[in-house]
C-alpha positions as CSV (number, residue, x, y, z in Angstrom):
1,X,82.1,-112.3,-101.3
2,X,82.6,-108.4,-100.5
3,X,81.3,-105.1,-100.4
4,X,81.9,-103.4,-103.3
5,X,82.8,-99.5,-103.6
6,X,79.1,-99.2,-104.7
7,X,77.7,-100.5,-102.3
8,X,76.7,-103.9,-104.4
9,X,77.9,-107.0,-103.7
10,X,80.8,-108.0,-106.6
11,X,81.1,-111.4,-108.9
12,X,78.4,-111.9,-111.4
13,X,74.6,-113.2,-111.3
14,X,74.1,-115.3,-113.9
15,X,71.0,-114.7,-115.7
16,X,71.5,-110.9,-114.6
17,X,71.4,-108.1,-116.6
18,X,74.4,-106.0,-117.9
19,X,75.5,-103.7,-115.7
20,X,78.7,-102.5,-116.5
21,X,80.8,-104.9,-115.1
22,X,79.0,-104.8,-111.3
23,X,75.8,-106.8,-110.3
24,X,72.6,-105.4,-109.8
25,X,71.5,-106.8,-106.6
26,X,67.6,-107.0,-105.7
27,X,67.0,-106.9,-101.8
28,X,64.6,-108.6,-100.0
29,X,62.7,-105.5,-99.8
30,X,62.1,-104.7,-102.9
31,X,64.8,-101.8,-103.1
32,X,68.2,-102.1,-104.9
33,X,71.6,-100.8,-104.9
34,X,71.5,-98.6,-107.8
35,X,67.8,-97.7,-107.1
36,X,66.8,-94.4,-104.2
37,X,67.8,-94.6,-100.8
38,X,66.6,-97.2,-99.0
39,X,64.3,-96.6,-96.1
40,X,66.3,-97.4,-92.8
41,X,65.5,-100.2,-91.1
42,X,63.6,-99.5,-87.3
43,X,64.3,-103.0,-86.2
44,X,60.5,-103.8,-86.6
45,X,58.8,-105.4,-89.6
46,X,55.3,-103.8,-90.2
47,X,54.4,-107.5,-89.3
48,X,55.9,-106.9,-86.0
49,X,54.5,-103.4,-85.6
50,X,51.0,-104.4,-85.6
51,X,51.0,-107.3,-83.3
52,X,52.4,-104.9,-80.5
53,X,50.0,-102.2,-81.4
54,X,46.9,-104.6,-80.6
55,X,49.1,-105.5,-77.5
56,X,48.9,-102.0,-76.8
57,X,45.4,-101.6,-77.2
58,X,44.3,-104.8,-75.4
59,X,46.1,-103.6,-72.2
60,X,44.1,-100.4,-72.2
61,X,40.8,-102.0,-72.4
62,X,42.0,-104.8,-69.9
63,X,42.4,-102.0,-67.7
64,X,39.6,-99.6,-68.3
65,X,37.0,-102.7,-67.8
66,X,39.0,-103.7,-64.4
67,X,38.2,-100.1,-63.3
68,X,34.6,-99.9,-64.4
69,X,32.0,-99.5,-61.7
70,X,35.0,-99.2,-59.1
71,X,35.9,-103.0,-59.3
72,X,32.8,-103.4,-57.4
73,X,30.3,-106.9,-57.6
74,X,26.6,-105.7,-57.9
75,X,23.6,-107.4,-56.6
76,X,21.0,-109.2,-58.8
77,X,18.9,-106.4,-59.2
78,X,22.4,-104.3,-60.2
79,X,22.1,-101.8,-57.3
80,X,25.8,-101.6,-56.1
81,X,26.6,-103.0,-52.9
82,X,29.1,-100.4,-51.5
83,X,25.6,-98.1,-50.2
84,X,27.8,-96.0,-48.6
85,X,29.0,-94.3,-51.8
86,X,26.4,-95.3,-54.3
87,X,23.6,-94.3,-52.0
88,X,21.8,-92.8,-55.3
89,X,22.8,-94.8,-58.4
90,X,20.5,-95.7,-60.6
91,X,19.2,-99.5,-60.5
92,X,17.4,-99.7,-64.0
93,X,14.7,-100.6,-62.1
94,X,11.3,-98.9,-64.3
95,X,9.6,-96.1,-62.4
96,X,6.2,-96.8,-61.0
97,X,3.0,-96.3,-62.9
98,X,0.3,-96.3,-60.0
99,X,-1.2,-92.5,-58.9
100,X,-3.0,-92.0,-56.5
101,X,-4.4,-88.1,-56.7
102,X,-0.8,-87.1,-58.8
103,X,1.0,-88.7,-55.7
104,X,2.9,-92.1,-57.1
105,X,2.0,-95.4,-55.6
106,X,3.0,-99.0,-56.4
107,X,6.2,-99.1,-54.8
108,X,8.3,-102.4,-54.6
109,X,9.0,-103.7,-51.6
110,X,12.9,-103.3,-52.0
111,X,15.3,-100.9,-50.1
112,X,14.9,-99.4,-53.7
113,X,11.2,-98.9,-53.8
114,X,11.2,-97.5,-50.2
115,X,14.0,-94.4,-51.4
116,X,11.5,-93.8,-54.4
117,X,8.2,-93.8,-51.9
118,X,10.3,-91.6,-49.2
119,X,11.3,-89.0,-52.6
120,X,7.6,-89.2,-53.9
121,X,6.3,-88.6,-50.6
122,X,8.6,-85.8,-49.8
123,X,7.7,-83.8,-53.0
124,X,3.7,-84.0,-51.8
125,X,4.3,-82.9,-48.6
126,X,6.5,-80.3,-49.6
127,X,3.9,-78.9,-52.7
128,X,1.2,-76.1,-52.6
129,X,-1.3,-78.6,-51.3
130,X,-0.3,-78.4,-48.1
131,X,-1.4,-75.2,-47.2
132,X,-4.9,-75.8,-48.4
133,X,-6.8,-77.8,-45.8
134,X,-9.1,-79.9,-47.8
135,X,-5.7,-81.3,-50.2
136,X,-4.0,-81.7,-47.3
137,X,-5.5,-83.7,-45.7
138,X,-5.8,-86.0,-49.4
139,X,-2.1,-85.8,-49.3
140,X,-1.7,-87.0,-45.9
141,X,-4.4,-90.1,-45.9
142,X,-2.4,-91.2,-49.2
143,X,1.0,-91.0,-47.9
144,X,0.8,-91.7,-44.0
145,X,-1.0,-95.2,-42.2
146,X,-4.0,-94.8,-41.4
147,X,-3.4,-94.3,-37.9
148,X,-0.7,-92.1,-38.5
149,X,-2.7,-89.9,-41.1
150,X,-5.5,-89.5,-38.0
151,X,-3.2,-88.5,-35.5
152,X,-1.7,-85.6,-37.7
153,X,-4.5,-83.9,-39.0
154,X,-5.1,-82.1,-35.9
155,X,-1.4,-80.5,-35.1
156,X,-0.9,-79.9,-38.7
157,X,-4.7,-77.7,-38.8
158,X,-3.2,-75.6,-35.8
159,X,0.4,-75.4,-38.0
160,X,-1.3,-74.0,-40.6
161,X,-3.1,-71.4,-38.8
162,X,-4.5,-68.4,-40.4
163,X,-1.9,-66.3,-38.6
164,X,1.1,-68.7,-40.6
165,X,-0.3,-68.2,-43.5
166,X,-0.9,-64.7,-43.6
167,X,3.1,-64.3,-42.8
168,X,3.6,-66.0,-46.3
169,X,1.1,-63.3,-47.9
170,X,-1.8,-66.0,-48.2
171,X,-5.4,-65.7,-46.9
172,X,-7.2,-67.8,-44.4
173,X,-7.9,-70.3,-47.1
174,X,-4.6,-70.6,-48.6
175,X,-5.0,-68.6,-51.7
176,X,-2.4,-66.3,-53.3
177,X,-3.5,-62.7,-53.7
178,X,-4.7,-61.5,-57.5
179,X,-2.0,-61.5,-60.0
180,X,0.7,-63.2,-57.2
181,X,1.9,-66.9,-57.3
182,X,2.8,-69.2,-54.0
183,X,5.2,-71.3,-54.7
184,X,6.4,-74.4,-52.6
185,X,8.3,-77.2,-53.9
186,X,10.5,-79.9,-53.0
187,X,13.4,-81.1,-55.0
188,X,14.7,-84.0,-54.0
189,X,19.0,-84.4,-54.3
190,X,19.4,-88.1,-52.6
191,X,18.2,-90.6,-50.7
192,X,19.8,-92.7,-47.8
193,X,18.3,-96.0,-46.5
194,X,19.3,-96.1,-42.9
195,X,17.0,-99.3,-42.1
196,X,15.3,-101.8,-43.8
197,X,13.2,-105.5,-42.5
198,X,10.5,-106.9,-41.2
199,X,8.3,-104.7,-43.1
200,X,9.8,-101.3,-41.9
201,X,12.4,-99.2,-43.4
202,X,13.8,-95.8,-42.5
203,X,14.6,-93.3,-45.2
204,X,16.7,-89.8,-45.5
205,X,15.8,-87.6,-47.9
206,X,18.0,-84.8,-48.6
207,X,16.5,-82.1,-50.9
208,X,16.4,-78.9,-51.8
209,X,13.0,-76.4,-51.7
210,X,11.7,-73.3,-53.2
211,X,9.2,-71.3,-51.1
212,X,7.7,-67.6,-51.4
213,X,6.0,-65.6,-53.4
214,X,6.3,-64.4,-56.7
215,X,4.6,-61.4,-57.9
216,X,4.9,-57.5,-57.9
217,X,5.8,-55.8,-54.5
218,X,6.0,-59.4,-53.1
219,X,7.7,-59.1,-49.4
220,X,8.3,-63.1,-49.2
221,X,10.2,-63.2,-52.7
222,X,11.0,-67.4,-54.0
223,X,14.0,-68.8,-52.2
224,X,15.9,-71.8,-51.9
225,X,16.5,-74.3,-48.5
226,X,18.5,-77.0,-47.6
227,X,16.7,-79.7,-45.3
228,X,17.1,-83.3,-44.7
229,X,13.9,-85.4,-44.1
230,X,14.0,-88.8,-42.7
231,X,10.9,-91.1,-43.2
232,X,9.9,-93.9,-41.0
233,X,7.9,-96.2,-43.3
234,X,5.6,-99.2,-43.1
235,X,4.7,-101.7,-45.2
236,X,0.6,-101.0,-45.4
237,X,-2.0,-102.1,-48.0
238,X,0.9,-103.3,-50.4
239,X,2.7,-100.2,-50.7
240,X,5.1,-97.9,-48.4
241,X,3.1,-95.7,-46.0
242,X,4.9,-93.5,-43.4
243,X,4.6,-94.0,-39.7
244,X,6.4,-90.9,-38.4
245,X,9.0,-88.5,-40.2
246,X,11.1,-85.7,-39.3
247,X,13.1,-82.8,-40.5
248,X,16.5,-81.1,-39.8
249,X,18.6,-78.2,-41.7
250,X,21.1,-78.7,-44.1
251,X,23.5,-80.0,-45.1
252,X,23.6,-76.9,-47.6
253,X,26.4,-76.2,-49.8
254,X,27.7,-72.3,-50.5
255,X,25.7,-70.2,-52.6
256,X,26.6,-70.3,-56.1
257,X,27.2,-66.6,-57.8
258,X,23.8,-66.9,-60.5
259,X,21.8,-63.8,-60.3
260,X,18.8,-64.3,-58.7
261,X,16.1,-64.4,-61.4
262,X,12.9,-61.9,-61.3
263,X,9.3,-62.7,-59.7
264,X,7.9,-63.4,-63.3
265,X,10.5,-65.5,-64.6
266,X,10.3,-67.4,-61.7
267,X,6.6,-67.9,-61.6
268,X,6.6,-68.9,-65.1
269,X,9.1,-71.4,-64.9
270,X,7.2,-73.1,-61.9
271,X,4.2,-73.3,-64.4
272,X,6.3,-74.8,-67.6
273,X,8.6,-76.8,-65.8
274,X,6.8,-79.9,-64.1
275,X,7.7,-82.1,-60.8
276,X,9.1,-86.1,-61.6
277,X,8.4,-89.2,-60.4
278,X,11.6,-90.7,-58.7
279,X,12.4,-94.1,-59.0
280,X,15.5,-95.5,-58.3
């Protein structure tokens, strides 16, 4: 058997029809000599080209779930283990529902619960209350021990003497002159346990504040700091109360180039936009 001129193969089919003296050949897939071009052949069946198409697509996923998470185990409770670098991820663990006067309480007694006590704690003692002397001193019995809270109250009256105050453009009581706003609040960023047992843990809080005053023909106008406060804490009571803490600039990053926003707009989005509770 040959090739014909045609391209069909000669001899004759029996059965087949006439075709002038040539066979009419039907290939295998479905196409025929006399018929249109046939499509050329890739060397793959669509069979074939399926099979390494889901090949394809089962290598990618094999890969993008090896580098999930950073190939890194997690604890039972799902924190990562590498706290180094995951300092701040979240643990799905549910925020506390305990206040105590608006500060949160009910914390677990987990490296996590002691970053979200050190946060909380951080915001209260970084609010307007603090330069009131009656909330103060609520703030301070809520979130100190005891005997921490006692020996406090004293240096922090003399801190916020009259004289301080007045430098912020408040009165001897704390108050904000007619038709001004104070503003002081503490925005949290991260948290870093540095230690943890035997009922103690030591936290860093870095965090970001707003401070001044916002009004018209305010000298003090609202502006941003960069400080990092480290909590010693103490299991007391069945919650996280803090020993002894202390404060150091920075780290701050480089001013971004927003424009600065005006006193009103300011003082308006203290009042509509409220604080959190953190919980890792």
């Amino acid at each position: 058997m040959s090739l014909s001129d045609g391209g069909g193969y000669g001899g004759g089919e029996p059965g087949g029809p006439d075709t002038g003296g040539q066979t009419r050949t039907t290939l295998p897939d479905g196409g025929d000599t006399y018929g249109a071009g046939r499509r050329p052949r890739t060397g793959f069946s669509s069979r074939n080209l399926v099979t390494v198409v889901g090949v394809v697509v089962l290598l990618i996923a094999a890969i993008a779930f090896a580098n999930r998470g950073g190939g890194e185990p997690s604890g039972a409770d799902g924190a990562a283990k590498d706290t180094d670098t995951q300092a701040t991820a979240p643990t799905g663990t549910k925020p506390v529902t305990g206040k105590n006067g608006g500060i949160a309480t009910g914390f677990a007694k987990t490296e996590q619960g002691a970053q979200s006590a050190a946060a909380n704690y951080s915001v209260a003692l970084g609010s307007e209350g603090m330069f009131k002397a009656d909330s103060r001193h609520a703030i301070v019995d809520r979130v100190y021990t005891t005997d921490a809270a006692a020996r406090l109250k004293g240096s922090q009256d003399k801190a916020y003497s009259a004289d301080f105050l007045r430098k912020l453009g408040l009165d001897a009581a704390g108050n904000a002159p007619k038709g001004m706003s104070f503003i002081s609040r503490t925005i949290p960023v991260g948290t870093k346990v540095e230690q943890f047992g035997d009922d103690k843990a030591k936290v860093a809080v870095w965090y970001t504040g707003l401070i001044g005053m916002a009004g018209p023909g305010s000298t003090d106008p609202v502006r941003t700091d960069w400080q990092t406060w480290t909590f010693e804490l103490s299991w007391s009571g069945g919650d996280w109360k803090i020993t002894d803490d202390a404060q150091k600039s920075g780290p701050a990053p480089v001013a971004g180039d927003v424009p600065a926003a005006g006193a009103g707009e300011i003082s308006k989005a203290v009042k509509d936009y409220g604080g959190f509770t953190y919980a890792r």
